[in-house]
C-alpha positions as CSV (number, residue, x, y, z in Angstrom):
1,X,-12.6,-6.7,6.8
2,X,-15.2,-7.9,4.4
3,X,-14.7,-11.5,3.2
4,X,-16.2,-13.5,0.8
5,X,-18.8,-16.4,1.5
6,X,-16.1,-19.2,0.6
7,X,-15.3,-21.5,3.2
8,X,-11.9,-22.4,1.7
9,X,-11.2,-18.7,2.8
10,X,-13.0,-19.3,6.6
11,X,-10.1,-22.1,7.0
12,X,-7.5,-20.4,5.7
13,X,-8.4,-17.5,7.9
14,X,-8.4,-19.5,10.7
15,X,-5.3,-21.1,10.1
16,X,-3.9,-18.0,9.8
17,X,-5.2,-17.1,13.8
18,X,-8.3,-15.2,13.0
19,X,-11.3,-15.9,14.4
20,X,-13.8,-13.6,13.4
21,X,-15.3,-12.7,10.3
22,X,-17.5,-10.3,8.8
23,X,-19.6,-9.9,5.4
24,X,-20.8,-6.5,3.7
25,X,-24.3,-6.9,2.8
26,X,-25.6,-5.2,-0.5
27,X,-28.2,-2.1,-0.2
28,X,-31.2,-2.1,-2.5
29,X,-34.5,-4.1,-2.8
30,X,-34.8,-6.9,-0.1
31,X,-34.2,-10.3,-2.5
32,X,-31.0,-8.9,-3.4
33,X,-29.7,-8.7,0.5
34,X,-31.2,-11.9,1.2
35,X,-29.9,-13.5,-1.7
36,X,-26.4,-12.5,-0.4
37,X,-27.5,-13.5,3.4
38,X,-28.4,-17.1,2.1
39,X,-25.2,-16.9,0.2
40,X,-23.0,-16.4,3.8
41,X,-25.5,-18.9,5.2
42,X,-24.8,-21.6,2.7
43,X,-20.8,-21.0,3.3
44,X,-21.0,-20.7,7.0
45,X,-22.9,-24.5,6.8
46,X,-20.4,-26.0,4.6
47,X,-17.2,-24.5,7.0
48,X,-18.7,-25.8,10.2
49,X,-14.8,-27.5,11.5
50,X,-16.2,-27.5,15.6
């Protein structure tokens, strides 16, 4: 299951017992998958509840 980088979602997830997540990362040139890496990144940093 693909979710987006929100960490409203992450909590929500894990409220609702899951505890793993995943992210589908675009194909093409390299800036556009790291662009979407530092996209997850950002959201993982601002989730961060341990």
């Amino acid at each position: 299951m693909s979710v987006p980088a929100d960490p409203a979602v992450f909590e929500r997830l894990r409220e609702a017992g899951v505890r793993r997540v995943a992210q589908w990362l675009p194909s093409g040139p390299r800036w556009r998958v790291e662009q979407a890496l530092e996209k997850w990144e950002r959201a993982i940093a601002d989730y961060g509840p341990e």
